[in-house]
PALUMDO-659984 format. One record per residue: residue number from 1; residue in three letters; x, z, y negated of N, C-alpha, C, CB in turn. Coordinates in nm, 4 decimals. Each point is the difference from the previous one (the first is absolute). Glycine has a CB too. Layout:
BEGIN
<node nr="NUM" rest="ALA" n_xx="X" n_zz="Z" n_yy="Y" ca_xx="X" ca_zz="Z" ca_yy="Y" c_xx="X" c_zz="Z" c_yy="Y" cb_xx="X" cb_zz="Z" cb_yy="Y"/>
...
% end
This chain:
BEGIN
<node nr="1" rest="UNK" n_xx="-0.3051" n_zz="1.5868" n_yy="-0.6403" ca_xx="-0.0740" ca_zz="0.0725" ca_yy="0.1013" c_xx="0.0156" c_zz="-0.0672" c_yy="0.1352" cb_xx="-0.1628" cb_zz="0.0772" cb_yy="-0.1732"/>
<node nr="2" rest="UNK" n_xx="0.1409" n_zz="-0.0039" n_yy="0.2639" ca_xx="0.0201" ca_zz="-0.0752" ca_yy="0.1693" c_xx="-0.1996" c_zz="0.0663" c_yy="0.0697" cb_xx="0.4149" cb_zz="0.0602" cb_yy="0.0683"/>
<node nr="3" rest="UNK" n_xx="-0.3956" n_zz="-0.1456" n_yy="-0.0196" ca_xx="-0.1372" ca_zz="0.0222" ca_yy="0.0625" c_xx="-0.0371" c_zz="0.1330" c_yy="0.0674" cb_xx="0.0188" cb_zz="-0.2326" cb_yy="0.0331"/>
<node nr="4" rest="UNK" n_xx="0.0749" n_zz="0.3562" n_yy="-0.0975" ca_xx="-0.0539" ca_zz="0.1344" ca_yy="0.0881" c_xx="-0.0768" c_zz="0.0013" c_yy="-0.1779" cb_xx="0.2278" cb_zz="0.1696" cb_yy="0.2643"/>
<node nr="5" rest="UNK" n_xx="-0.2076" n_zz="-0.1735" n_yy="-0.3687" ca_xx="-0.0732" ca_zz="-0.0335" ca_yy="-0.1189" c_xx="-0.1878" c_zz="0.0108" c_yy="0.0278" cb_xx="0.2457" cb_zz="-0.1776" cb_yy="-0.0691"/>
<node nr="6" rest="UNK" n_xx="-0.2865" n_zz="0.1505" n_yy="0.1957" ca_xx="-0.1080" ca_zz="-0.0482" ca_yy="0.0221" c_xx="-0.0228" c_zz="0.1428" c_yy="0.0898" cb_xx="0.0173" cb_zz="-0.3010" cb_yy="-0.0296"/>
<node nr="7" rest="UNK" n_xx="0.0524" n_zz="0.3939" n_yy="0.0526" ca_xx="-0.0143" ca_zz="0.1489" ca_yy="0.0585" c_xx="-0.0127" c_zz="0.0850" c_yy="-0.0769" cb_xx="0.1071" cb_zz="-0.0356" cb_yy="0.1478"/>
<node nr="8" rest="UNK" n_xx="-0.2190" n_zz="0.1428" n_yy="-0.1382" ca_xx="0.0779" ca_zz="0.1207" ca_yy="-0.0641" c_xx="-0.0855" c_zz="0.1365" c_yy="0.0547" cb_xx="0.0866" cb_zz="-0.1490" cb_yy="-0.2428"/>
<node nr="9" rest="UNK" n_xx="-0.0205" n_zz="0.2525" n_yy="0.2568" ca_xx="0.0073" ca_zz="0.1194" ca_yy="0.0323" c_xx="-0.0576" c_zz="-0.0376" c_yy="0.1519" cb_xx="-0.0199" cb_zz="0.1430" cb_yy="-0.2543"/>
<node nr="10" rest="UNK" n_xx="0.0191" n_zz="-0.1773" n_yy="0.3447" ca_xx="-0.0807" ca_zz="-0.0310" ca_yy="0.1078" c_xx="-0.1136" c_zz="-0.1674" c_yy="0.0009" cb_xx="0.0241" cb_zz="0.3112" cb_yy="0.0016"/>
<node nr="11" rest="UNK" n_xx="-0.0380" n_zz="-0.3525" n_yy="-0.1010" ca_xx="-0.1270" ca_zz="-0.0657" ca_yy="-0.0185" c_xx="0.0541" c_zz="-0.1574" c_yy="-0.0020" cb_xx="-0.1395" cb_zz="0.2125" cb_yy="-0.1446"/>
<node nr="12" rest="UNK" n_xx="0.1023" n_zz="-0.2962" n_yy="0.2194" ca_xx="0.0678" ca_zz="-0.1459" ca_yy="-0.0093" c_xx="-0.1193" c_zz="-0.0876" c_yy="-0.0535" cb_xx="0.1817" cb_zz="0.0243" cb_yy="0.2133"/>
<node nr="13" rest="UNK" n_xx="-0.1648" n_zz="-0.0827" n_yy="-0.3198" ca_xx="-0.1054" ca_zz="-0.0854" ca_yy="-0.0830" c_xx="-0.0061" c_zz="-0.0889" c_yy="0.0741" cb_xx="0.0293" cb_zz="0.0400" cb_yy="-0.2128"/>
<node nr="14" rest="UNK" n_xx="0.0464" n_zz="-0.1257" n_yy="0.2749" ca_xx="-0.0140" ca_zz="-0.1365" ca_yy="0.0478" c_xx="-0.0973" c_zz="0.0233" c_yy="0.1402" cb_xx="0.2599" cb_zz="-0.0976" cb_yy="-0.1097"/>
<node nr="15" rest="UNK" n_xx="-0.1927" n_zz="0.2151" n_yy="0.1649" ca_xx="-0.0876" ca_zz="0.0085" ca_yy="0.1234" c_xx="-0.1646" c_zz="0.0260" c_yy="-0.0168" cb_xx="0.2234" cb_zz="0.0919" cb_yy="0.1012"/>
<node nr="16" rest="UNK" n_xx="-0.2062" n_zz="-0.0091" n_yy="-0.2336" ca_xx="-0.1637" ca_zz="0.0397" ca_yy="-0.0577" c_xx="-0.0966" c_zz="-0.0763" c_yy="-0.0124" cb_xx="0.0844" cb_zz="0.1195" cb_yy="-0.1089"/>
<node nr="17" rest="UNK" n_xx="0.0165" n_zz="-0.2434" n_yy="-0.0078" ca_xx="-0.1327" ca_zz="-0.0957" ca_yy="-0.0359" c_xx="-0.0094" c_zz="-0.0952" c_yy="0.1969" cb_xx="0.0688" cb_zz="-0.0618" cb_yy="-0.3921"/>
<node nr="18" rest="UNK" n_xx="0.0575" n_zz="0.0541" n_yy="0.4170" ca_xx="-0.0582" ca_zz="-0.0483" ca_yy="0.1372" c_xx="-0.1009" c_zz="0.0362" c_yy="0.0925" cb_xx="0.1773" cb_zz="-0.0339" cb_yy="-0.0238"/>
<node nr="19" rest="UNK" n_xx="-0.1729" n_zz="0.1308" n_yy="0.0059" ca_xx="-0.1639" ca_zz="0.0469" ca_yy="0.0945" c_xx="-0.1066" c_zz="-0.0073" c_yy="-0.0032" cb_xx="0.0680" cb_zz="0.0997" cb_yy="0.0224"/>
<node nr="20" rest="UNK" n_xx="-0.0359" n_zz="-0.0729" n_yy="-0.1959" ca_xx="-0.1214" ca_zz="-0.0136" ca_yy="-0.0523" c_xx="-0.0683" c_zz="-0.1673" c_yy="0.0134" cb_xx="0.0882" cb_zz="0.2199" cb_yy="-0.1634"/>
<node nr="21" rest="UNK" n_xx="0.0094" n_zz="-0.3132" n_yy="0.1450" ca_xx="-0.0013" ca_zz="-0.1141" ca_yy="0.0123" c_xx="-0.0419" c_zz="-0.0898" c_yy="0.1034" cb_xx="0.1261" cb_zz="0.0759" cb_yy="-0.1251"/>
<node nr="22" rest="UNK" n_xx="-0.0553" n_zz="0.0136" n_yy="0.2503" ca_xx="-0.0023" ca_zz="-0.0647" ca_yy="0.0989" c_xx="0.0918" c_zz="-0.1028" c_yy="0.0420" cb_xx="-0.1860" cb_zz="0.0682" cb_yy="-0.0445"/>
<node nr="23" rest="UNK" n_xx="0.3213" n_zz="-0.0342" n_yy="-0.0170" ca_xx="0.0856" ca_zz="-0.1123" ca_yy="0.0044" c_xx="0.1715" c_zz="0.1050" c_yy="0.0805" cb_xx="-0.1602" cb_zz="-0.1898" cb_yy="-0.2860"/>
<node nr="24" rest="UNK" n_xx="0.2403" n_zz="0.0916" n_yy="0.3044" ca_xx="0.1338" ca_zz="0.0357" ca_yy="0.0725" c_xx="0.0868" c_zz="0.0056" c_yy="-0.1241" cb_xx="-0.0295" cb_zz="-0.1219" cb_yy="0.2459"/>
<node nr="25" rest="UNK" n_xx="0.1296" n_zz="0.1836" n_yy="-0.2237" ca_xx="0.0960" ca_zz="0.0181" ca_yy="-0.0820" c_xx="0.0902" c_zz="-0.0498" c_yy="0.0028" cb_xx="-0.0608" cb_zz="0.1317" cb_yy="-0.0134"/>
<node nr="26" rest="UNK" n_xx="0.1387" n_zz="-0.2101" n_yy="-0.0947" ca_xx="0.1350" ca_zz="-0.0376" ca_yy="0.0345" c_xx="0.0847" c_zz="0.0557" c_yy="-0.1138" cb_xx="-0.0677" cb_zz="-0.2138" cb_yy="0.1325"/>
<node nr="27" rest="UNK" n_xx="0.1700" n_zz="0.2242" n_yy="-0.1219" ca_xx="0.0948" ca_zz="0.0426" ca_yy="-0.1303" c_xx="0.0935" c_zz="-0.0583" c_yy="0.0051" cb_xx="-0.0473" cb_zz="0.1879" cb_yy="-0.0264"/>
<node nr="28" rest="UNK" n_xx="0.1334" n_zz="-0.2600" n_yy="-0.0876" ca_xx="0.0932" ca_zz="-0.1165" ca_yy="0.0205" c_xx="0.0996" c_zz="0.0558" c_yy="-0.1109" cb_xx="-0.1692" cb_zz="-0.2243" cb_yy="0.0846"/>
<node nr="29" rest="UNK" n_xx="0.3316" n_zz="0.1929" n_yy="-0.0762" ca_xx="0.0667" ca_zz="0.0637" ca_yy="-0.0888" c_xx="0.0135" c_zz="-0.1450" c_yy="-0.0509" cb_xx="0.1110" cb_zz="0.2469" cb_yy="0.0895"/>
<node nr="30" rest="UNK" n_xx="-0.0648" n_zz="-0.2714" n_yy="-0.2164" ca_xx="0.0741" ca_zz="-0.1449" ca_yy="-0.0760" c_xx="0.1836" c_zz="0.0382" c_yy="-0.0061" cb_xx="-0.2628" cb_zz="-0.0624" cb_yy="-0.2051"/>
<node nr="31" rest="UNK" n_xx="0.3168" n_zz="-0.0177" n_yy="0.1674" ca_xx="0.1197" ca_zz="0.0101" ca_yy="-0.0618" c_xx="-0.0086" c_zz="-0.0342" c_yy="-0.1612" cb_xx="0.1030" cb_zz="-0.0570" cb_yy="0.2367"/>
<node nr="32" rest="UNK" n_xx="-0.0902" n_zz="0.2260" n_yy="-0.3098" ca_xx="-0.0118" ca_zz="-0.0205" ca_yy="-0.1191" c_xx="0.1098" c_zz="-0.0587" c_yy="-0.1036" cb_xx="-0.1476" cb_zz="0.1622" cb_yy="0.0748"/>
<node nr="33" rest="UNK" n_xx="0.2412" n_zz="-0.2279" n_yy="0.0293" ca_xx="0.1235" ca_zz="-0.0490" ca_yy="-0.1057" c_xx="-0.0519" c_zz="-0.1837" c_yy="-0.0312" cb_xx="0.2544" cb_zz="0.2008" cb_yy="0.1351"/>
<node nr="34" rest="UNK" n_xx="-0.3443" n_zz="-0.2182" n_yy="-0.0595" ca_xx="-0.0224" ca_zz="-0.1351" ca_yy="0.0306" c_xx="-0.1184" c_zz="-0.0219" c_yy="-0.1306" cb_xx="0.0631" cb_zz="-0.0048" cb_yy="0.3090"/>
<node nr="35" rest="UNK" n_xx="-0.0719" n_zz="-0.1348" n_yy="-0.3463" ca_xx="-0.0661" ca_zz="-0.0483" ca_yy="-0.0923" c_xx="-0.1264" c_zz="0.0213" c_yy="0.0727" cb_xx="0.1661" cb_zz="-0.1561" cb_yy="-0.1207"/>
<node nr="36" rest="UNK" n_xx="-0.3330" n_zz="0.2138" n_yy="0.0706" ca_xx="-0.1476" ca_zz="0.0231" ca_yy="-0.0013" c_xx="-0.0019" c_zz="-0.0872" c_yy="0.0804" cb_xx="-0.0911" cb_zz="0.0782" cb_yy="-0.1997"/>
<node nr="37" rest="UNK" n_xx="0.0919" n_zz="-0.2617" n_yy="0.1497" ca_xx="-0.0353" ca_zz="-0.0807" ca_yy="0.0465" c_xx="0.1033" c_zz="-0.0621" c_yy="0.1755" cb_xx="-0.1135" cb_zz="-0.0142" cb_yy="-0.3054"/>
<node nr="38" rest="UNK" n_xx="0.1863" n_zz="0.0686" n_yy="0.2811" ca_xx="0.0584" ca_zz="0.0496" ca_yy="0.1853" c_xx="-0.0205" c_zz="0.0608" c_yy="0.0863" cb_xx="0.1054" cb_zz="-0.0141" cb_yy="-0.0543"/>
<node nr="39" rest="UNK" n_xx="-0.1125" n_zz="0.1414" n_yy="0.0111" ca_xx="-0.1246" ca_zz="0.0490" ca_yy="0.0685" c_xx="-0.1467" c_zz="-0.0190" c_yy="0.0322" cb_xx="0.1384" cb_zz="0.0921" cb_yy="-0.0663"/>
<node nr="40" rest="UNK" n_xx="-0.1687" n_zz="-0.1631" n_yy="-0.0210" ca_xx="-0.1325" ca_zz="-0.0758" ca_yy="0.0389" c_xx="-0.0071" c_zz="-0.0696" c_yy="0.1260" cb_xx="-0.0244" cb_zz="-0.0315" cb_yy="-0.2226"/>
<node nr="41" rest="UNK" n_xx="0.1568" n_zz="-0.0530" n_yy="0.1727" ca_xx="0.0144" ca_zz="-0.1279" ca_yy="0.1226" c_xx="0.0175" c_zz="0.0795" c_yy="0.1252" cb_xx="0.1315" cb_zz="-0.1970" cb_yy="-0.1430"/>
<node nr="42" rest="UNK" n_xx="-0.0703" n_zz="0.3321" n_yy="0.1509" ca_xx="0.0353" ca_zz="0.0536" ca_yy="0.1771" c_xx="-0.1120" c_zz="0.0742" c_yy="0.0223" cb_xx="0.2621" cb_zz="0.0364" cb_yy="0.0160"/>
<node nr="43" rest="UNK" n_xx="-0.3601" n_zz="0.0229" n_yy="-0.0802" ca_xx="-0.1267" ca_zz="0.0499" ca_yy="-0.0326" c_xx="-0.0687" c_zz="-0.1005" c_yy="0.0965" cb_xx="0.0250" cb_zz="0.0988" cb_yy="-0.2615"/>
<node nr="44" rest="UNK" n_xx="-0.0346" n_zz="-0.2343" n_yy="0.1955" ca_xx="-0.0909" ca_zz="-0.0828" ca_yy="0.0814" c_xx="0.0263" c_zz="-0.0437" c_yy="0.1307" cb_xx="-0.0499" cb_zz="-0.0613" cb_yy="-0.1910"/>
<node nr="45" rest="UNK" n_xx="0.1839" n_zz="0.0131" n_yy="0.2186" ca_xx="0.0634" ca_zz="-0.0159" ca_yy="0.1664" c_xx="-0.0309" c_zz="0.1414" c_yy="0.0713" cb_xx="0.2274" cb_zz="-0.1705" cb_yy="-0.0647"/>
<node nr="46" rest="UNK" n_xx="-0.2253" n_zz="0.3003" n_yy="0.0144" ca_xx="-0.0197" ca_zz="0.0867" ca_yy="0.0577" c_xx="-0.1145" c_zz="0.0059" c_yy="0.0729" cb_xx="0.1303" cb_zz="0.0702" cb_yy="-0.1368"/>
<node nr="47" rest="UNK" n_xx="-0.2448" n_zz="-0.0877" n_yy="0.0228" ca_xx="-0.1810" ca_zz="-0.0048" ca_yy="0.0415" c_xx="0.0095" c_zz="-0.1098" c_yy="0.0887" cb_xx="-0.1414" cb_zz="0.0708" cb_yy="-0.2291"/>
<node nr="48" rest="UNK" n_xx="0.2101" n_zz="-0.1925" n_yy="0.2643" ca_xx="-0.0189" ca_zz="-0.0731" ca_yy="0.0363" c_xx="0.0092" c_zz="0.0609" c_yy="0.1681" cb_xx="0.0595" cb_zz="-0.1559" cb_yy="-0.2356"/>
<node nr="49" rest="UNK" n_xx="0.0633" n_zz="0.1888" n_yy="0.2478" ca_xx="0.0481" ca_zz="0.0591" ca_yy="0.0813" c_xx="-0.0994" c_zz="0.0991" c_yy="0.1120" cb_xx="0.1889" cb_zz="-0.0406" cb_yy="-0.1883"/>
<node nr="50" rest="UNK" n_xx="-0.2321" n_zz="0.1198" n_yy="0.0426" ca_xx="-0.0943" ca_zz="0.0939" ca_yy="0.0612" c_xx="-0.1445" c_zz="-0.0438" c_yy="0.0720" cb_xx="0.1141" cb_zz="0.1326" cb_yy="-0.1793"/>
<node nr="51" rest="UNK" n_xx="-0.1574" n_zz="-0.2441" n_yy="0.0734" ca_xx="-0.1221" ca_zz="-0.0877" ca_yy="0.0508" c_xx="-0.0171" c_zz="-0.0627" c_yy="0.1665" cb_xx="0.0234" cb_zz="-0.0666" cb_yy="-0.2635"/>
<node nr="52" rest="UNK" n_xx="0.1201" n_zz="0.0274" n_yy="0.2424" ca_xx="0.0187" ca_zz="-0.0513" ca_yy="0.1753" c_xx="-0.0036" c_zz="0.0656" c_yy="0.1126" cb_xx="0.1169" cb_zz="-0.1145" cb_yy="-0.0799"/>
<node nr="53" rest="UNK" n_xx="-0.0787" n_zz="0.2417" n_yy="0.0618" ca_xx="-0.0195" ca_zz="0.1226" ca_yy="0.1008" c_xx="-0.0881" c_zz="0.0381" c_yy="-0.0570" cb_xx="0.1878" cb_zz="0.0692" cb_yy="0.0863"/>
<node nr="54" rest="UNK" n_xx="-0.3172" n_zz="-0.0371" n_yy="-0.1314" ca_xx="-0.0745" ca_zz="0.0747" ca_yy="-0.0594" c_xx="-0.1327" c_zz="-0.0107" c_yy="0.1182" cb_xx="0.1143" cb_zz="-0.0384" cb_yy="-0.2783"/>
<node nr="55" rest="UNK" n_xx="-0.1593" n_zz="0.1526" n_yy="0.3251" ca_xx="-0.1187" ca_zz="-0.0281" ca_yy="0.1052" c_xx="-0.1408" c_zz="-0.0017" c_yy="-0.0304" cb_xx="0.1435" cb_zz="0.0940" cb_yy="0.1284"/>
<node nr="56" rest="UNK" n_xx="-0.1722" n_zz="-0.0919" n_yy="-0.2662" ca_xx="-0.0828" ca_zz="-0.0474" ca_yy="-0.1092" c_xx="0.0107" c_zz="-0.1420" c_yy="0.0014" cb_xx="0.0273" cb_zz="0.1979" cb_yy="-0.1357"/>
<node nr="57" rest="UNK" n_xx="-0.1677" n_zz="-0.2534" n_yy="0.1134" ca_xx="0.0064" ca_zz="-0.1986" ca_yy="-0.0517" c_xx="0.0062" c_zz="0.0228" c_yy="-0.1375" cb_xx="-0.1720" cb_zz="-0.1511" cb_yy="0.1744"/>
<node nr="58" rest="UNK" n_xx="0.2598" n_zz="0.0226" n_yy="-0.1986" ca_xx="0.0739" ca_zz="0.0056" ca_yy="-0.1396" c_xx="-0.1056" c_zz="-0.0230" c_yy="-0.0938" cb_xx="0.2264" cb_zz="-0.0876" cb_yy="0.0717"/>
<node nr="59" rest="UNK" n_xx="-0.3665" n_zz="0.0670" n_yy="-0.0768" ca_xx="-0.1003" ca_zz="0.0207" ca_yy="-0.0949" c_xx="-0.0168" c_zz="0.1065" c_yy="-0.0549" cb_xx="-0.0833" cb_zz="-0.1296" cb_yy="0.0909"/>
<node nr="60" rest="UNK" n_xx="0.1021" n_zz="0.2514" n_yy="0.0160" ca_xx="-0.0138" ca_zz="0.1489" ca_yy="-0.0515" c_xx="0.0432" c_zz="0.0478" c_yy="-0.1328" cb_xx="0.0265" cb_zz="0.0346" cb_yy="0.2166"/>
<node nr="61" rest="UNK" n_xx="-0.1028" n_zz="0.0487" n_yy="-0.3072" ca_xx="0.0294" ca_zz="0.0147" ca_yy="-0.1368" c_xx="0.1327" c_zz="0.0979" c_yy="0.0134" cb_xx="-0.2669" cb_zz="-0.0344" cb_yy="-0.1038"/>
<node nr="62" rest="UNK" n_xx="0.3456" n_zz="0.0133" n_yy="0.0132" ca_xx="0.1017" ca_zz="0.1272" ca_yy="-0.0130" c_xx="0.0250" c_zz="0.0512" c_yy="-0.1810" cb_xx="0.1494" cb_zz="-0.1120" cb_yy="0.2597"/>
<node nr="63" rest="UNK" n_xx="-0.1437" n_zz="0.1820" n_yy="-0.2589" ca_xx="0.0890" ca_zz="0.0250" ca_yy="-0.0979" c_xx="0.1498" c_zz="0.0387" c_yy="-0.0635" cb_xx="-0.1930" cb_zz="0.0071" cb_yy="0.0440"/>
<node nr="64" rest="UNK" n_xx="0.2182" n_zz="-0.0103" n_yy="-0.1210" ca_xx="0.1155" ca_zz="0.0575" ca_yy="-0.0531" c_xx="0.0250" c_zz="0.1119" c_yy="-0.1172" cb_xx="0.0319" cb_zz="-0.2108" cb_yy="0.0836"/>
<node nr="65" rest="UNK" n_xx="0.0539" n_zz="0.3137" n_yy="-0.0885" ca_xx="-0.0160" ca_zz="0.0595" ca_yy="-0.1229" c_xx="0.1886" c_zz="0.0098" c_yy="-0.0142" cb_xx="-0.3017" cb_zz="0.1551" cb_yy="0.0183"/>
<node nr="66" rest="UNK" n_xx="0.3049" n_zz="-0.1288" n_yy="-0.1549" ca_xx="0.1783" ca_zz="0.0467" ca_yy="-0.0254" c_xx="-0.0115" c_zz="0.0267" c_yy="-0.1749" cb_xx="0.1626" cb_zz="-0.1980" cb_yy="0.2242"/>
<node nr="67" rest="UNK" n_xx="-0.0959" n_zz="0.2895" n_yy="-0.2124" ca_xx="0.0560" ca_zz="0.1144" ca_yy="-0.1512" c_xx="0.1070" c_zz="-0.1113" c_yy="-0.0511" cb_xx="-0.0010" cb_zz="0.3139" cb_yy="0.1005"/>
<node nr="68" rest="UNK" n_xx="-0.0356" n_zz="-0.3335" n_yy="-0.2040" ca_xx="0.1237" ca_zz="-0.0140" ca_yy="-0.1015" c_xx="0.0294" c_zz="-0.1788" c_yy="0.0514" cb_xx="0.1350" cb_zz="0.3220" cb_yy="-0.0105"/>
<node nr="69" rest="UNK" n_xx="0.0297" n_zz="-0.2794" n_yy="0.0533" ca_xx="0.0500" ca_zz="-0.1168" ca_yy="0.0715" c_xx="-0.0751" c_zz="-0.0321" c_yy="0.1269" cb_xx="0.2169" cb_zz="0.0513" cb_yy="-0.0943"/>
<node nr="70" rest="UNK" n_xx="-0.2338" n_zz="0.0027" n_yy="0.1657" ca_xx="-0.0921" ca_zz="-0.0014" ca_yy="0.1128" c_xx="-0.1031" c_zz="-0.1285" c_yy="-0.0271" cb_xx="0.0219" cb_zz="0.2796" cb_yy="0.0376"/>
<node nr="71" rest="UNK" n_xx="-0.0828" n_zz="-0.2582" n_yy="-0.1411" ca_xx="-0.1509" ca_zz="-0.0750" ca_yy="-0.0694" c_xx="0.0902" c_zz="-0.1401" c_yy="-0.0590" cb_xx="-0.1937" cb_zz="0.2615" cb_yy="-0.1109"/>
<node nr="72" rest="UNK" n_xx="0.2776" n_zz="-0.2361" n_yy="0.0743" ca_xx="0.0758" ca_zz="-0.0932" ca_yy="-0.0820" c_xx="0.0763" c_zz="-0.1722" c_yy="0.1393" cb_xx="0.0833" cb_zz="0.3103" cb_yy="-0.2266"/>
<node nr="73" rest="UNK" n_xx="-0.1139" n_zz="-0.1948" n_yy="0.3402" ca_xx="0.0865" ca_zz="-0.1247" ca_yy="0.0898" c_xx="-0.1072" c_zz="-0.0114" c_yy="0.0855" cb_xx="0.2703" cb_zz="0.0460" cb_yy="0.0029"/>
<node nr="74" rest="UNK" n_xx="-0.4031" n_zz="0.0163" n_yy="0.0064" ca_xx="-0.0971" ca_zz="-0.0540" ca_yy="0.0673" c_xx="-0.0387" c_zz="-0.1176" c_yy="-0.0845" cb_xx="-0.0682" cb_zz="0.2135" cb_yy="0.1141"/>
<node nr="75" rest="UNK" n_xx="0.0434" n_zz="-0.1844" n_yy="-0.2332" ca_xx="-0.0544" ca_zz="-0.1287" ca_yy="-0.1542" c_xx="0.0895" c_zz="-0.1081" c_yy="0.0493" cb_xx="-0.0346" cb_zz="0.1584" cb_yy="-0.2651"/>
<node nr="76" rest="UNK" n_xx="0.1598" n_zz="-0.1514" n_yy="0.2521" ca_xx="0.1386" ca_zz="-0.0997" ca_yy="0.0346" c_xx="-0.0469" c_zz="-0.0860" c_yy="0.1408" cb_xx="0.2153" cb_zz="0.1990" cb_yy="-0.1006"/>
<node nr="77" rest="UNK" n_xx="-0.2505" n_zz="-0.1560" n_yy="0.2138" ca_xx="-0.0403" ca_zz="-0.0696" ca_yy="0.1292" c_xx="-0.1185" c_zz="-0.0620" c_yy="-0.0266" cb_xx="0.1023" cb_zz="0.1515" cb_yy="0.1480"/>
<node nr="78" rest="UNK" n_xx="-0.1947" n_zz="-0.1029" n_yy="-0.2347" ca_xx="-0.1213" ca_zz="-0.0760" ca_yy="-0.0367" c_xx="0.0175" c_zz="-0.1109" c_yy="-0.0722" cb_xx="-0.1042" cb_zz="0.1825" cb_yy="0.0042"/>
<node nr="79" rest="UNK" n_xx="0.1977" n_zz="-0.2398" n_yy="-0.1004" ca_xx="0.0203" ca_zz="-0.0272" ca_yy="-0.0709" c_xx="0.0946" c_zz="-0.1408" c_yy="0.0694" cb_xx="-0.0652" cb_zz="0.2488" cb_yy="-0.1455"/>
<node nr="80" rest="UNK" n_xx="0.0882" n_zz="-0.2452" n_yy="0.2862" ca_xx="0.0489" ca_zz="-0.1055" ca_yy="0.0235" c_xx="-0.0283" c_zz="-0.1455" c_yy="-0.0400" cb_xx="0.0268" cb_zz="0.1568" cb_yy="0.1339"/>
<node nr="81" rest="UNK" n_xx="-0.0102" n_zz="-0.2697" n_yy="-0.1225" ca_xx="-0.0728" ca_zz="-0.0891" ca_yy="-0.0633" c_xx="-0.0476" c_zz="-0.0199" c_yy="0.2017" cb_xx="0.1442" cb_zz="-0.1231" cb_yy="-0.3304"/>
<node nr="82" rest="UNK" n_xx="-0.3030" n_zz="0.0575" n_yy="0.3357" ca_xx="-0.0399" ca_zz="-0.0580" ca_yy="0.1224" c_xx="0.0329" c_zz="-0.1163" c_yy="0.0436" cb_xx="-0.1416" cb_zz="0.1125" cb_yy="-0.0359"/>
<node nr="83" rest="UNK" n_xx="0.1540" n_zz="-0.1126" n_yy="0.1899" ca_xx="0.0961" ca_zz="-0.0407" ca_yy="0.0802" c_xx="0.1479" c_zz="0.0036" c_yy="-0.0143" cb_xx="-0.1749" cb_zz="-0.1057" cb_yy="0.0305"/>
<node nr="84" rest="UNK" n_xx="0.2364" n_zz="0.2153" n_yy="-0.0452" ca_xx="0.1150" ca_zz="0.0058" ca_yy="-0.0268" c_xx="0.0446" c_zz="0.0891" c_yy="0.1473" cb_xx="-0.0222" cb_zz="-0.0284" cb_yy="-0.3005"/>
<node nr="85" rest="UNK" n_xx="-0.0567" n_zz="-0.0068" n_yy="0.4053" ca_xx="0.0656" ca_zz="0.0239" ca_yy="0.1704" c_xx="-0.0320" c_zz="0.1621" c_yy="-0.0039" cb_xx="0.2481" cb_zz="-0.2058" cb_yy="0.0365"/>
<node nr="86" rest="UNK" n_xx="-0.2908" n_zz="0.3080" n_yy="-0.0948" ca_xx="-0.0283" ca_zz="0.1112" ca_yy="0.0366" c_xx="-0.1019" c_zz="0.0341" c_yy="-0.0264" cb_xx="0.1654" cb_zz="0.0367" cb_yy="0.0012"/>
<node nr="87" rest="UNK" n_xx="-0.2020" n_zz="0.1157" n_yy="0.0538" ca_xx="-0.1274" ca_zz="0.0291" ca_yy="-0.0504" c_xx="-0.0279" c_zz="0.0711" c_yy="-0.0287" cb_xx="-0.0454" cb_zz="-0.0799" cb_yy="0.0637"/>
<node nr="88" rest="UNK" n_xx="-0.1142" n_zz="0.0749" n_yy="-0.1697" ca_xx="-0.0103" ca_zz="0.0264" ca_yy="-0.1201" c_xx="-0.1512" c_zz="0.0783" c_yy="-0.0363" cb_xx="0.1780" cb_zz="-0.2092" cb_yy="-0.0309"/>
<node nr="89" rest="UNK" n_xx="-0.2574" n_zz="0.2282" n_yy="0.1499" ca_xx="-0.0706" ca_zz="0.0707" ca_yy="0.0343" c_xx="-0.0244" c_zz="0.0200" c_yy="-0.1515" cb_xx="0.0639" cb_zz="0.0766" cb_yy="0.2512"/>
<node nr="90" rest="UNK" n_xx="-0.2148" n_zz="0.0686" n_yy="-0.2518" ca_xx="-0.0288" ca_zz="0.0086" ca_yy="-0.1179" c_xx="0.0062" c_zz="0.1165" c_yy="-0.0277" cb_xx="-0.1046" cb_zz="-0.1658" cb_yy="-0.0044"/>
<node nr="91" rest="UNK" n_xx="0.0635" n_zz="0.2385" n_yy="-0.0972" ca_xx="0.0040" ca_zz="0.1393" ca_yy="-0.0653" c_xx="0.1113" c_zz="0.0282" c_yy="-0.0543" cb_xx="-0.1359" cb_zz="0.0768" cb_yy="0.1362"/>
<node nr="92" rest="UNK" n_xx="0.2037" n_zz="-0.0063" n_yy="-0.1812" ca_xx="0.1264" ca_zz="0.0902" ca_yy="-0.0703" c_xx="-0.0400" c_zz="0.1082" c_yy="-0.0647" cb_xx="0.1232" cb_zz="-0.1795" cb_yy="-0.0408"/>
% end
């Protein structure tokens, strides 16, 4: 599946529970040829990435959600061992 998976007939889930939530959206593709736990690792430089430009203070709660593999390489970034130079924020 590719993240239009999360559309249908008009109706976007991610944007839904976001409102309801009160939260921003992001949608991130992986490279599914790559080992879970690789994607984890660019998963986390990514957030990292994002954290630094982010106009939110990095205390702010966030979440994450992902189908299938999606869930499988958010688990993988959590799963880093600590202090291993990225970050690792919480939820999945």
């Amino acid at each position: 599946m590719s993240d239009l998976g999360w559309q249908r007939d008009g109706h976007d889930h991610g944007e839904m529970l976001a409102q309801e939530l009160g939260y921003a959206t992001l949608a991130l593709n992986y490279n599914s040829g790559l080992h879970v736990s690789d994607n984890g690792e660019q998963l986390a430089s990514l957030l990292e990435q994002l954290v630094s430009g982010w106009p939110v203070p990095r205390g702010t709660n966030w979440s994450s959600s992902g189908h299938s593999m999606g869930g499988l390489v958010a688990r993988a970034r959590r799963a880093m061992p600590p202090g291993a130079g990225r970050w690792r924020g919480c939820g999945a």
